[in-house]
N, CA and C of each residue as an Amber inpcrd file, in Angstrom:
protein
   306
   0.4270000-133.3550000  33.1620000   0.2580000-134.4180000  34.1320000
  -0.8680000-134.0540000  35.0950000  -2.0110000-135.0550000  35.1520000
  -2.9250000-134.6430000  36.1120000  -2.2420000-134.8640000  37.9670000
  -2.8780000-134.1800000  38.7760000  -2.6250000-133.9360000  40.4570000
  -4.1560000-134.3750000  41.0240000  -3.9080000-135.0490000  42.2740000
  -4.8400000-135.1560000  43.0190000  -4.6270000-135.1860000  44.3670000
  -5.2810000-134.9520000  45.1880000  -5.2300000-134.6350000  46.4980000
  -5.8230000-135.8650000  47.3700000  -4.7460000-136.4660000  48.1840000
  -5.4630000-137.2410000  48.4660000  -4.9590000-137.5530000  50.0370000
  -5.3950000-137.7350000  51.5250000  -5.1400000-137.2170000  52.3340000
  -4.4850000-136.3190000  52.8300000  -4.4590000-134.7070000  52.4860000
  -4.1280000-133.7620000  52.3150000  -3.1510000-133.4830000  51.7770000
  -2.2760000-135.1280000  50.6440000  -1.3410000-134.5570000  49.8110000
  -1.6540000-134.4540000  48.4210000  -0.8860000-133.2270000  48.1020000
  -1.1650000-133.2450000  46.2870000  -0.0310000-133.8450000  45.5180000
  -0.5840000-135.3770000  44.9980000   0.1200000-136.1370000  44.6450000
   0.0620000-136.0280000  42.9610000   1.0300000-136.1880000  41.8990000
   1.1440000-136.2670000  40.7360000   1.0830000-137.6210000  40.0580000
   0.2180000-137.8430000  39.3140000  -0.0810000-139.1440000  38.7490000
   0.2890000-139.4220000  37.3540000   1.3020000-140.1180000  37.8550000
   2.0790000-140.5730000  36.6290000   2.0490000-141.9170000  36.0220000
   2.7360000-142.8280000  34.9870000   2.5460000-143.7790000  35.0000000
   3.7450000-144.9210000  34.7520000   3.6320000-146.5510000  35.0830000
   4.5180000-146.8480000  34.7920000   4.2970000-148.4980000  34.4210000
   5.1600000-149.7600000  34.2490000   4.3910000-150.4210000  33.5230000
   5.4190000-152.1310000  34.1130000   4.1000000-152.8770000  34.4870000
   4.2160000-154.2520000  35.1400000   4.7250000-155.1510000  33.8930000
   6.1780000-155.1140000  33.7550000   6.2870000-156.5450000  32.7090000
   6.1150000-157.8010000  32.6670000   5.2820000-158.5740000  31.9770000
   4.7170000-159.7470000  31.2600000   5.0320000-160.3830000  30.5620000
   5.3820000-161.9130000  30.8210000   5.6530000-162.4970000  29.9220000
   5.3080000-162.4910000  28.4440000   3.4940000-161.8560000  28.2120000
   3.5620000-161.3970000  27.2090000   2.6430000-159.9710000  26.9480000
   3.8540000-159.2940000  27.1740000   3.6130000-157.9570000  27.1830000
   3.7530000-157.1670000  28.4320000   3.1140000-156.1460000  28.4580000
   3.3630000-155.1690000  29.6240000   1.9740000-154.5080000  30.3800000
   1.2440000-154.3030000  31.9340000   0.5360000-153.8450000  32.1970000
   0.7180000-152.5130000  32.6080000  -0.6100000-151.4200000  32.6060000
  -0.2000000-150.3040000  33.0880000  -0.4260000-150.1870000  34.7120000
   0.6870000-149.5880000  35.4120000   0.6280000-149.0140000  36.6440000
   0.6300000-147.7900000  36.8210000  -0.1700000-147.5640000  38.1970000
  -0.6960000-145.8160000  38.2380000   0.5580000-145.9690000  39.4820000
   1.0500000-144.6200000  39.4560000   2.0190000-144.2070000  40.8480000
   2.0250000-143.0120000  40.8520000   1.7980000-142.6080000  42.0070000
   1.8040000-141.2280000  42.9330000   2.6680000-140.7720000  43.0620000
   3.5980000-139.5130000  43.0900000   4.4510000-139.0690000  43.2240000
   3.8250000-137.6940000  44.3880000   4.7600000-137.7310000  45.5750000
   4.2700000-136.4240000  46.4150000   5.1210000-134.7090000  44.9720000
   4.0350000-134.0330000  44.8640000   3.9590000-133.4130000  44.1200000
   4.8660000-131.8750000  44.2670000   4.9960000-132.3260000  45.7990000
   6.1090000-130.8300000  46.4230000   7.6070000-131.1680000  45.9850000
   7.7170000-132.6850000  46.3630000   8.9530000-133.4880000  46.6170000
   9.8500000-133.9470000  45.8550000   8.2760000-134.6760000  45.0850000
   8.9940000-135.7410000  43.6580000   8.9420000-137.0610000  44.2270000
   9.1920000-137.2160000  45.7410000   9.5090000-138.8540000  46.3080000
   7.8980000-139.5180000  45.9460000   8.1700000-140.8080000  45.6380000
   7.1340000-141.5910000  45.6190000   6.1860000-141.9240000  46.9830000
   4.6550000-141.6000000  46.2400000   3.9030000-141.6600000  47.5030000
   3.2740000-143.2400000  47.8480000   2.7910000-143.6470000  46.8410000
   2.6500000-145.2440000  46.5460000   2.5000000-145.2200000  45.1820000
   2.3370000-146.7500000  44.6420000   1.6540000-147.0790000  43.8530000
   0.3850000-147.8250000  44.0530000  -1.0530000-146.7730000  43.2190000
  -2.3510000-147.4870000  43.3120000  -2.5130000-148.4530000  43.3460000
  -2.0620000-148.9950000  41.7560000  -2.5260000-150.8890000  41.6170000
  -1.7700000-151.5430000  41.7120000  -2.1730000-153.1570000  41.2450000
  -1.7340000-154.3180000  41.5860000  -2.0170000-155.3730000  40.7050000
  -0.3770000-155.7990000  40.3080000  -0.1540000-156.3950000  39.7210000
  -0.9280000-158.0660000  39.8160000  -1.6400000-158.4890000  39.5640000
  -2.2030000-159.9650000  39.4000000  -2.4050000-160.8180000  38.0070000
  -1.2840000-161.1970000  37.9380000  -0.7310000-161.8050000  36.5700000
  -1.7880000-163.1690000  35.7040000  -2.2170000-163.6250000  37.1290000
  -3.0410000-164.5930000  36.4320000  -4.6700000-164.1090000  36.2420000
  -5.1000000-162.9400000  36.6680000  -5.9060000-162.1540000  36.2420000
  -6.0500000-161.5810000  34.7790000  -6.9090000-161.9290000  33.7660000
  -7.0260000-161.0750000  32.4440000  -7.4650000-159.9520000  32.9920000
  -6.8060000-158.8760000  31.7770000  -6.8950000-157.5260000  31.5560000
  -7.2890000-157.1520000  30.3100000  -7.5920000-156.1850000  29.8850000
  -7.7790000-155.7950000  28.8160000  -6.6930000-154.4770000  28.7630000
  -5.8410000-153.9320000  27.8990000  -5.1970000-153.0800000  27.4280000
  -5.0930000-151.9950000  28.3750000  -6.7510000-151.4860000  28.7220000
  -7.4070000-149.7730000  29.1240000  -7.6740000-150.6260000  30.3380000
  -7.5880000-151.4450000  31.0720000  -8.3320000-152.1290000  32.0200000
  -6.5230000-152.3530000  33.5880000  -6.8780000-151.6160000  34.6060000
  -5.8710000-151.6570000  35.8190000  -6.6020000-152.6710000  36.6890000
  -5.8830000-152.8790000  37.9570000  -6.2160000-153.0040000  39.0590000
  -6.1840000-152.6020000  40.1900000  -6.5920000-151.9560000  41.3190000
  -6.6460000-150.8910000  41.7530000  -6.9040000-151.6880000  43.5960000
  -5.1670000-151.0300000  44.2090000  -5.1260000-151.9540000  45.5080000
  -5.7550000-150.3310000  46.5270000  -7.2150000-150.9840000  46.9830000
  -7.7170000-149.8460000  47.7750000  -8.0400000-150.4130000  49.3760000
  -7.0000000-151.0600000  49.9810000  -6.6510000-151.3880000  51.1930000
  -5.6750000-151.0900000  51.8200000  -5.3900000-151.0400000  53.4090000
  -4.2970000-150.9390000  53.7650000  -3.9230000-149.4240000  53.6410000
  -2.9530000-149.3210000  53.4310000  -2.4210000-147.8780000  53.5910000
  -2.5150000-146.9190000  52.3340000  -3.5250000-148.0660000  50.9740000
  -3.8420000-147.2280000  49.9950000  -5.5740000-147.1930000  50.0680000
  -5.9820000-147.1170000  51.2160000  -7.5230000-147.4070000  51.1150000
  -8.0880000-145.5450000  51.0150000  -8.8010000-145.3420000  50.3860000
  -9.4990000-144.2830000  49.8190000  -8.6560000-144.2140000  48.5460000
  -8.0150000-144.5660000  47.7750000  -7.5290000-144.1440000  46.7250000
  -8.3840000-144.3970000  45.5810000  -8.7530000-145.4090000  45.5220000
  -9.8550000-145.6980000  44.2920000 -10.5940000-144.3690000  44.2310000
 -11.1530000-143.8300000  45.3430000 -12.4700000-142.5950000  44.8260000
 -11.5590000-141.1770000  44.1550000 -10.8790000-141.1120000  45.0210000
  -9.8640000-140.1290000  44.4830000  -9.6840000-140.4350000  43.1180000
  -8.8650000-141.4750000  43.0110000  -8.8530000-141.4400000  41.4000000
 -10.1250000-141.3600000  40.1320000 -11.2540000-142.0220000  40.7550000
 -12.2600000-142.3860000  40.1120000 -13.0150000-140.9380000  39.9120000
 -12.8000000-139.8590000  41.2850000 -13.3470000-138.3490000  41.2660000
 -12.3180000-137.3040000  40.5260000 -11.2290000-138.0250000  40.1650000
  -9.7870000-137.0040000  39.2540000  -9.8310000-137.3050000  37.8580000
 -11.1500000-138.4010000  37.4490000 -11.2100000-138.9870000  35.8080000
  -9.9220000-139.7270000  35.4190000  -9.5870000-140.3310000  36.4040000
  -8.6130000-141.3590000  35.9800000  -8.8610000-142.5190000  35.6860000
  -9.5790000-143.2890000  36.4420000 -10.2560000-144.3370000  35.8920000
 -11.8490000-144.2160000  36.1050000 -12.3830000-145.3860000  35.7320000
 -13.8710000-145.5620000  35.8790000 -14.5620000-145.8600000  37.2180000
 -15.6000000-146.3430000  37.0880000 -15.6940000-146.8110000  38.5970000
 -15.6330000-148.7590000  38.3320000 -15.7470000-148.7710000  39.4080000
 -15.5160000-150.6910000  39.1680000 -15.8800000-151.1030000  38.0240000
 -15.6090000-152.1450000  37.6580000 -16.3860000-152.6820000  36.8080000
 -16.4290000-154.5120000  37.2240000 -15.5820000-154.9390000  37.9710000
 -15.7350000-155.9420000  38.1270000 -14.5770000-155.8370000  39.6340000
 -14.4510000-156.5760000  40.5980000 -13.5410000-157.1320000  42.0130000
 -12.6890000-158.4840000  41.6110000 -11.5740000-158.2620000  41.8670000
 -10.1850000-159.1690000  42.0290000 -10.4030000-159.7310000  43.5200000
 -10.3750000-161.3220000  43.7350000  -9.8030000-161.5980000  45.0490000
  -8.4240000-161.8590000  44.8270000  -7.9690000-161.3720000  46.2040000
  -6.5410000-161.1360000  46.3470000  -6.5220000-161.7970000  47.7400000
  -6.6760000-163.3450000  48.1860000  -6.5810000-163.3330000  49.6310000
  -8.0180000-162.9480000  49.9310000  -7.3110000-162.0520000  51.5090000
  -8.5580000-161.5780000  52.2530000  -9.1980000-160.2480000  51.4150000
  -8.5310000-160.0000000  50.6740000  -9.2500000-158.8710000  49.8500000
  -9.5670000-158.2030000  48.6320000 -10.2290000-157.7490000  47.8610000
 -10.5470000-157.6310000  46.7310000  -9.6040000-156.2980000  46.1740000
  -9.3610000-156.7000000  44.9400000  -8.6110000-155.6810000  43.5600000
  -9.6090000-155.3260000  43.1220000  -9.7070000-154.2020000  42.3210000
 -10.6830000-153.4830000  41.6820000 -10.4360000-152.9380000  40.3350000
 -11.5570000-154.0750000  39.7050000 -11.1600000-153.7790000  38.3260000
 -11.7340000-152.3140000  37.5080000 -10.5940000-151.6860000  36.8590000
 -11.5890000-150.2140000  36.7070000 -10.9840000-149.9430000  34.9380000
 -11.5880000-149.4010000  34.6130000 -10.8590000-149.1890000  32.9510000
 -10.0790000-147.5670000  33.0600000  -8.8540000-147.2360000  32.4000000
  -8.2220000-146.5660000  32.6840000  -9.4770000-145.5140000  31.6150000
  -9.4410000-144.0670000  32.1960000 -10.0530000-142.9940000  31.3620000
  -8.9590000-142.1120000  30.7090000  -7.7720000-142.0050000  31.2120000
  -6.8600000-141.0240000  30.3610000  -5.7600000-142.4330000  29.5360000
  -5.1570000-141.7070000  28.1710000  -4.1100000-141.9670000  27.6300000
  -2.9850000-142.1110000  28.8290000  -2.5680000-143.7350000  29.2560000
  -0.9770000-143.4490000  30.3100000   0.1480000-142.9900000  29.6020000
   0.1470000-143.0110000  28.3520000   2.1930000-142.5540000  27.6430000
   1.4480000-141.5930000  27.1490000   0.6670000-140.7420000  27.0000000
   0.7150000-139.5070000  26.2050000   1.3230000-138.3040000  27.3860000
């Protein structure tokens, strides 16, 4: 399981999965890595948004804002490739770089 550090916690990045009417998306979630308790989850679910398979969305506002680079500097995902509006603010579309169930 990859770790990343991300306001001075070393969080474990695991994965888990948004069900769909047809089918299932992948979600990234943090786990504090001392603890086990959940630290957040990165992305965000936006159903009427297409995805592609390898393709997340990535909520980098609010109380998850710096998380995108972290992940994007831990080879977890890519860097943008395209912005979600969400409201007042944009999702970030990124293609996942590791296998999530292996």
């Amino acid at each position: 399981m990859k770790k990343i550090v991300f306001n001075g916690t070393e969080l474990q990045v695991s994965f888990s999965a948004y069900s769909m009417h047809d089918g299932q998306r992948t979600a990234i979630v943090l786990n504090n890595a001392s603890t086990g308790e959940r630290y957040m989850v990165a992305t965000v679910n936006l159903p009427q948004e297409p995805l592609k398979e390898d393709e997340v969305l990535i909520k980098n506002w609010s109380e998850n804002e710096g998380i995108y680079q972290a992940l994007v500097s831990a080879g977890i995902i890519s860097q943008a490739i395209d912005h979600v509006a969400t409201g007042f603010v944009y999702a970030l579309k990124c293609k996942l770089l590791v296998e999530p169930w292996k």
